[in-house]
C-alpha positions in Angstrom: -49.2 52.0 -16.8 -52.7 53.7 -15.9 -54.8 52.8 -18.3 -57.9 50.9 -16.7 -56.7 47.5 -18.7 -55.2 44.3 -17.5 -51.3 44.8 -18.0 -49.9 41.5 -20.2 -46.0 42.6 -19.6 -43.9 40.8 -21.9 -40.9 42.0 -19.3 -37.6 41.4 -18.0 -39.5 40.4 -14.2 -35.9 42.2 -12.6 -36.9 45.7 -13.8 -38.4 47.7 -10.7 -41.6 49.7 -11.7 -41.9 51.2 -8.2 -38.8 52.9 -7.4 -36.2 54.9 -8.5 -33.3 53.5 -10.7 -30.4 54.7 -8.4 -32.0 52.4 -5.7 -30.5 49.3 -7.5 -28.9 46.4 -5.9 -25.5 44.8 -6.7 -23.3 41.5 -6.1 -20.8 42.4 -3.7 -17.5 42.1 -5.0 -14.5 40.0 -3.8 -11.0 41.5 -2.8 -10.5 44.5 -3.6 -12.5 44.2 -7.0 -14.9 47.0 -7.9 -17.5 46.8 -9.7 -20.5 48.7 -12.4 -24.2 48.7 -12.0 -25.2 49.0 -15.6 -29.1 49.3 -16.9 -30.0 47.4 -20.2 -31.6 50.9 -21.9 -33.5 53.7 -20.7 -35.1 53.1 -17.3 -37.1 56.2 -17.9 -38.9 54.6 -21.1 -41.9 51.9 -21.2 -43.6 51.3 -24.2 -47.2 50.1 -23.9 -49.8 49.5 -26.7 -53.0 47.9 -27.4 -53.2 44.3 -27.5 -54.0 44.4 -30.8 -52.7 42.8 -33.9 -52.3 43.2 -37.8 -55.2 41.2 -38.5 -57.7 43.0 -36.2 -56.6 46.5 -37.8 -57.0 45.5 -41.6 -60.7 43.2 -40.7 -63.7 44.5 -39.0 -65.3 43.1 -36.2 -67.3 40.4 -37.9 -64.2 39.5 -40.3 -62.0 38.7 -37.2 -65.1 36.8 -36.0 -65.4 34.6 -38.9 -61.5 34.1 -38.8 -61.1 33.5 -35.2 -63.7 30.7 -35.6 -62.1 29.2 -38.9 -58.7 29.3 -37.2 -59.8 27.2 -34.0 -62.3 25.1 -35.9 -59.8 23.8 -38.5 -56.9 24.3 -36.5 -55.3 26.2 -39.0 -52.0 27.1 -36.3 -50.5 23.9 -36.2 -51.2 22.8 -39.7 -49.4 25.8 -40.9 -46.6 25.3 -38.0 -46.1 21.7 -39.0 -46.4 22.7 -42.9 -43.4 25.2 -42.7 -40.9 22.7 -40.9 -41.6 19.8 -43.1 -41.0 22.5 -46.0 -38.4 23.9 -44.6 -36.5 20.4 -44.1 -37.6 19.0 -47.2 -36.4 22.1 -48.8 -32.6 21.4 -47.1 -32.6 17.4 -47.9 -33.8 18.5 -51.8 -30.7 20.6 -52.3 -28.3 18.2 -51.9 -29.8 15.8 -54.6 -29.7 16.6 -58.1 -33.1 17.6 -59.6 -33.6 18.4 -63.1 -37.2 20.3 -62.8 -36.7 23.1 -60.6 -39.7 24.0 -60.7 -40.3 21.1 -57.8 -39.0 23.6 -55.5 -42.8 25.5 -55.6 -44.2 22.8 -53.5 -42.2 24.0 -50.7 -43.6 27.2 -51.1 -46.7 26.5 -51.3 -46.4 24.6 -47.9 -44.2 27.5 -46.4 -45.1 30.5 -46.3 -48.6 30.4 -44.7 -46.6 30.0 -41.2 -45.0 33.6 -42.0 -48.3 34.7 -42.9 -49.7 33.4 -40.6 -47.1 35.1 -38.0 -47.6 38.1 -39.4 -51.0 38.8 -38.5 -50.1 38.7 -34.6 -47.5 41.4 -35.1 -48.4 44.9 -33.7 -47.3 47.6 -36.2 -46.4 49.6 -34.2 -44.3 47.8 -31.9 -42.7 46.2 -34.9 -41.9 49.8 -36.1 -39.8 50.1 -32.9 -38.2 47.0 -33.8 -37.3 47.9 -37.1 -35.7 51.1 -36.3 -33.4 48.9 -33.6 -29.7 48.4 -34.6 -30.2 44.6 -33.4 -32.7 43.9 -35.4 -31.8 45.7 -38.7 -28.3 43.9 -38.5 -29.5 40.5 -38.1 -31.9 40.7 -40.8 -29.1 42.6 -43.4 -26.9 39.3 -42.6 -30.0 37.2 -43.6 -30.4 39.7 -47.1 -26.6 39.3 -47.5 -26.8 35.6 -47.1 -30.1 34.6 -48.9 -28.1 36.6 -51.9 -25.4 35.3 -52.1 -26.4 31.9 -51.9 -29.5 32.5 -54.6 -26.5 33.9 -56.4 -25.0 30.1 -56.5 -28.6 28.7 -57.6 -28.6 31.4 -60.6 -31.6 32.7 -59.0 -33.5 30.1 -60.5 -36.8 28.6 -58.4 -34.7 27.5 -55.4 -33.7 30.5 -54.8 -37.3 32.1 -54.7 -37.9 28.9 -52.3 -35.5 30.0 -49.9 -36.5 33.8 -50.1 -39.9 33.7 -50.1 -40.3 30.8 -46.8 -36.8 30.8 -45.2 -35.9 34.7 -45.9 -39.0 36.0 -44.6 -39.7 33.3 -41.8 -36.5 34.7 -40.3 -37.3 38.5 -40.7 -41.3 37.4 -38.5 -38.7 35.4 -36.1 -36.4 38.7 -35.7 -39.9 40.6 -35.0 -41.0 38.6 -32.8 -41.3 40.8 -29.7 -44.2 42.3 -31.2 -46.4 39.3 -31.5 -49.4 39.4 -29.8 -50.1 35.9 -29.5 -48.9 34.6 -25.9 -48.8 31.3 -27.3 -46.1 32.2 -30.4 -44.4 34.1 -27.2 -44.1 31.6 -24.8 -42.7 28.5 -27.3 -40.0 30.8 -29.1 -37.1 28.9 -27.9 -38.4 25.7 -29.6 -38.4 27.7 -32.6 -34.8 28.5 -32.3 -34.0 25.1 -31.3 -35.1 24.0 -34.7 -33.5 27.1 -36.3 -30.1 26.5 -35.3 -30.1 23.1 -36.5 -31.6 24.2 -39.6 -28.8 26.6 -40.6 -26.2 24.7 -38.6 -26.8 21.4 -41.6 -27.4 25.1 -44.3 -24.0 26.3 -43.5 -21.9 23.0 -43.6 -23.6 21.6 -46.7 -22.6 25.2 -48.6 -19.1 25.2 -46.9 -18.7 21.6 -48.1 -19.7 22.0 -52.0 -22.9 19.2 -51.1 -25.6 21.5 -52.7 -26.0 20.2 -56.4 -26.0 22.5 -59.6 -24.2 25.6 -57.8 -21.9 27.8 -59.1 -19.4 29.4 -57.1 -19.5 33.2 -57.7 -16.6 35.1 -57.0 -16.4 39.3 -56.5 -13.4 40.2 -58.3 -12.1 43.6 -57.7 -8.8 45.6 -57.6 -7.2 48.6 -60.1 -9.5 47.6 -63.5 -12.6 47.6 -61.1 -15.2 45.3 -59.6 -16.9 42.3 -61.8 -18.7 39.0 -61.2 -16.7 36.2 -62.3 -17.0 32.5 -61.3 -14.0 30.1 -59.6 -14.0 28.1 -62.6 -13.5 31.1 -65.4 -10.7 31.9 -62.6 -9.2 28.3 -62.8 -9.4 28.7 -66.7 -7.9 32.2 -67.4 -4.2 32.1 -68.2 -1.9 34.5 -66.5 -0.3 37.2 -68.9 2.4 39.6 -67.6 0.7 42.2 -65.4 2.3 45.2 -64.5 3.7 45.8 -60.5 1.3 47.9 -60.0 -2.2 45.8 -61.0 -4.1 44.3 -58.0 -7.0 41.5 -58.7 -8.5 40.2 -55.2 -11.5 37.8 -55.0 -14.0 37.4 -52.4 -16.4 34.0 -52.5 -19.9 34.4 -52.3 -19.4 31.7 -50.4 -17.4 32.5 -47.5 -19.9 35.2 -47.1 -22.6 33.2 -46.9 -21.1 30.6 -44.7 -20.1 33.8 -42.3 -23.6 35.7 -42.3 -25.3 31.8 -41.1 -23.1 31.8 -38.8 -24.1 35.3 -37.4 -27.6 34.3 -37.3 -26.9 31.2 -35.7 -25.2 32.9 -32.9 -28.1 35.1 -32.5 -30.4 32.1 -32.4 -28.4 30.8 -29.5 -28.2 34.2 -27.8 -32.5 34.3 -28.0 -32.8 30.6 -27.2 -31.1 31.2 -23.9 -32.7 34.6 -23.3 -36.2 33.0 -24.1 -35.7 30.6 -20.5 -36.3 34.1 -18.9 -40.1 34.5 -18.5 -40.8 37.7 -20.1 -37.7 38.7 -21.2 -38.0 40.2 -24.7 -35.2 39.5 -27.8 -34.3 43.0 -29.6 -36.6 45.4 -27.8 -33.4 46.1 -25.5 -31.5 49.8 -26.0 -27.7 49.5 -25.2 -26.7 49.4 -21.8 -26.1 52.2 -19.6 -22.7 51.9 -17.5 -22.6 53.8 -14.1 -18.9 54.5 -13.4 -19.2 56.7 -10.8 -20.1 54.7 -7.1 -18.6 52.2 -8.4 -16.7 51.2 -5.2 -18.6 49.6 -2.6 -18.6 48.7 1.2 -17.5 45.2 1.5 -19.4 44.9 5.3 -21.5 47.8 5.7 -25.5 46.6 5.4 -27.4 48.4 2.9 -29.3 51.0 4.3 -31.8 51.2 1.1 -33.8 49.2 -1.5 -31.6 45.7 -0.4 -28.2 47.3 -2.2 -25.1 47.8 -1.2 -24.3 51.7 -0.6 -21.5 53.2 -2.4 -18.5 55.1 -1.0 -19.1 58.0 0.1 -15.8 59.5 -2.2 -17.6 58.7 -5.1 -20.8 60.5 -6.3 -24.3 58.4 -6.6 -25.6 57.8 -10.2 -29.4 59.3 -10.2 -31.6 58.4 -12.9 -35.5 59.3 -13.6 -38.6 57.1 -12.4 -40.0 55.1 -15.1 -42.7 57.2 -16.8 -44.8 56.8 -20.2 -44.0 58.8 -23.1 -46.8 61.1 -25.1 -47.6 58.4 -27.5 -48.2 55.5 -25.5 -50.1 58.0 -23.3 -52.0 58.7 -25.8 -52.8 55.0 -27.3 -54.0 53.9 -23.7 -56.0 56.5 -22.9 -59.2 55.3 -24.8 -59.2 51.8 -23.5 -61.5 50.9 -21.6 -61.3 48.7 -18.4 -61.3 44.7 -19.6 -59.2 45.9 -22.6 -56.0 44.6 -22.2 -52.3 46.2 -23.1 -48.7 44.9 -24.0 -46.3 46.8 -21.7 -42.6 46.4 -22.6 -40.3 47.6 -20.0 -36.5 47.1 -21.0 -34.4 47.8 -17.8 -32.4 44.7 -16.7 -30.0 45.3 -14.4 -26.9 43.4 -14.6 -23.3 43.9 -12.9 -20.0 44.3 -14.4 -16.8 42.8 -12.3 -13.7 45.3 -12.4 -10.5 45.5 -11.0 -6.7 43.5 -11.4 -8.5 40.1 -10.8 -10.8 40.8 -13.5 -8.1 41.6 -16.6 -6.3 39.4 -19.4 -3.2 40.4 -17.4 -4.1 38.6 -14.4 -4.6 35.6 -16.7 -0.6 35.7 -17.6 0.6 36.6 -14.0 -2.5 34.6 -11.4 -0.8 37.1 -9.0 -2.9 40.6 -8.1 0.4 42.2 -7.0 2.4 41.5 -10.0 -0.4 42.3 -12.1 -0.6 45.9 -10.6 2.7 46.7 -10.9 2.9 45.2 -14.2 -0.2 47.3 -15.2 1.6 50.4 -13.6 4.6 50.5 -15.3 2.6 49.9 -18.4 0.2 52.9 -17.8 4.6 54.9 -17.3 5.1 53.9 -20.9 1.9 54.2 -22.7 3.4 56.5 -25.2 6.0 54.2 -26.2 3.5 51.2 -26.3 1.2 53.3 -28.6 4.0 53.9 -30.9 4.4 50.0 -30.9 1.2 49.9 -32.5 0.9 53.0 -34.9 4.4 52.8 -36.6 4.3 49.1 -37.9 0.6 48.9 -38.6 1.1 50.4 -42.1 3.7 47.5 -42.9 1.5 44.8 -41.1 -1.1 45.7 -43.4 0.9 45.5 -46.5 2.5 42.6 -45.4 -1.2 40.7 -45.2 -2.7 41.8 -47.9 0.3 41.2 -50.2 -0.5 44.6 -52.0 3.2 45.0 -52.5 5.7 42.5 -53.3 8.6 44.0 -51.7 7.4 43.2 -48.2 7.3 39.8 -47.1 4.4 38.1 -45.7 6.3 37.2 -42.3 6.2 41.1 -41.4 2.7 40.3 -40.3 4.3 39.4 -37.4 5.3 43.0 -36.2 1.5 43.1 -35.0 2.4 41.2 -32.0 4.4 44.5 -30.4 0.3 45.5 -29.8 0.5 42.9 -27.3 2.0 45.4 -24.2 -0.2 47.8 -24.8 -3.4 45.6 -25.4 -2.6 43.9 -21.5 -2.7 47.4 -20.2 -6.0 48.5 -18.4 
């Protein structure tokens, strides 16, 4: 980017700025394994704005003055830092102990939520607008919502759960966001942060999945052919059955289980960001969906690369060509006034990874641990496809009945008809 300021990249340090994307390098494979170059989203796309944050747009100069000097004077950071994780923790041991006044439960917000304020004023809108319209990003936080919820539900929405909403809801949706922080600082120690998180909703999720939090209910969705209500397991235990007709379906679904499965989404995406966060640079949802090159997908197993350190493909396959990085019109256009000490976030996703393909690299070989068998296993699978695909389509209706128990004339047992998916699953 050519915009007279000093480039602070938060950027994946194995994308190539200075060369075409075709001009990639790739593990060579073993055997006769082929394999994929793919590029993780658009190489031809860099986004670059201002280093500037929330708090800078809403303040003038001598309001971010004042701030800036109360915020280093007081140390206001790591008071708030230490503040939200003792609230955060004291908030987890509370809800396991019985306490009449609910309205306890404030304290923790009052020590809480000035670390997501406090994060938010070092987001960049408009990078955080890019965030927000990310698939990534929108689904972790709707499994946050859906969880935060549900589990108010069980508090009767009471004060604890405006605790949890207001510090542990929205402390997560700044943590999602946070590839548009413009503090290098809250960059650089993210991983400790997710540390901290997993173990946070790792001792979250087993208390709720083992009853431990005090004064809950345990809300139930009941729906089926009179329609959908909220009920609770106890009015459940307590109704008496009456003779329903054959054709009357009641299913439940526990708030519960669906908290207990959204926690455990978003501790799997604190693991995935903790281990992404060991790569200097490399950001957390800024990253489009990967672009797999099939064709030259076969390479020279001897043959030096004659270009950019790769391996060249075969010359029966046809070479993937892709654009040169290039800024679009707006972050043209948001550089262009900067002057030269003015400094710029530049955010470049376009990792390059490779893909292993081939018989050593299928479930198959994993029965057989024999590449010849495992072709001609694969082969003669690939002769009856047809047939296989009829294994699937023809007893999936009954498979489905059979689990769900929707009719009583078909045993449960016929869930086991799914297994004729098994032939053609192992096929290529």
């Amino acid at each position: 980017a050519n915009a007279n300021a000093n480039a602070n990249a938060n950027t994946n340090p194995n994308a190539n700025t200075n060369a075409n994307a075709d001009e990639s390098t790739g593990a060579v494979a073993q055997g006769q394994d082929t394999h994929v170059v793919g590029f993780e989203g658009a190489r031809d796309q860099v986004i670059v704005v201002p280093k500037v944050d929330l708090r800078h747009l809403l303040l003038s100069d001598k309001g971010n003055a004042n701030v800036d000097w109360a915020w280093k004077t007081f140390m206001l950071t790591p008071i708030f830092l230490v503040s939200s994780l003792l609230s955060m923790t004291g908030m987890v041991i509370a809800l396991v102990h019985d306490i009449e006044d609910k309205r306890w439960y404030w304290l923790f917000v009052a020590g809480g939520v000035w670390q997501w304020l406090n994060m938010l004023s070092t987001r960049n809108p408009t990078l955080a607008g890019h965030l927000l319209t990310n698939f990534d990003a929108l689904f972790n936080i709707a499994n946050m919502l859906t969880a935060s919820l549900c589990l108010s539900a069980s508090f009767g929405f009471d004060e604890r759960a405006a605790a949890w909403c207001l510090v542990m809801f929205l402390t997560f949706v700044l943590v999602v966001l946070g590839d548009s922080t413009m503090s290098d600082a809250d960059f650089k120690i993210r991983g400790y942060g997710y540390l901290f998180s997993i173990v946070l909703f790792l001792s979250v999720l087993v208390m709720d999945a083992g009853h431990l939090f005090k004064d809950t209910k345990t809300i139930v969705l009941a729906w089926g052919t009179d329609g959908v209500w909220l009920t609770t397991a106890e009015a459940i235990a307590n109704t008496t059955l009456t003779g329903e007709a054959p054709w009357d379906v009641t299913r439940h679904t526990y708030a519960r289980s669906v908290t207990v499965t959204r926690l455990v989404l978003c501790v799997v995406y604190f693991y995935t960001e903790f281990r992404s966060s060991n790569t200097i640079g490399e950001c957390s949802i800024l990253r489009n969906s990967a672009r797999r090159t099939v064709g030259g997908a076969h390479f020279s197993l001897n043959e030096p690369s004659t270009r950019g350190g790769g391996v060249p493909p075969n010359d029966d396959h046809a070479e993937c060509e892709f654009d040169e990085l290039r800024l679009g019109e707006a972050t043209e256009k948001a550089i262009e006034p900067l002057g030269k000490d003015d400094e710029v976030v530049a955010l470049m996703p376009a990792k390059e990874f490779v893909v292993h393909h081939g018989p050593k690299r299928t479930v198959l070989f994993w029965f057989c641990q024999d590449a010849e068998m495992t072709k001609k296993v694969n082969e003669f699978l690939e002769g009856v496809k047809v047939f296989t695909a009829y294994l699937i389509l023809l007893p999936f209706p009954v498979v489905v009945l059979a689990m769900t128990e929707t009719v009583d004339v078909v045993p449960y047992e016929l869930t086991w008809l799914i297994i004729l998916a098994l032939p053609d699953a192992l096929r290529k």
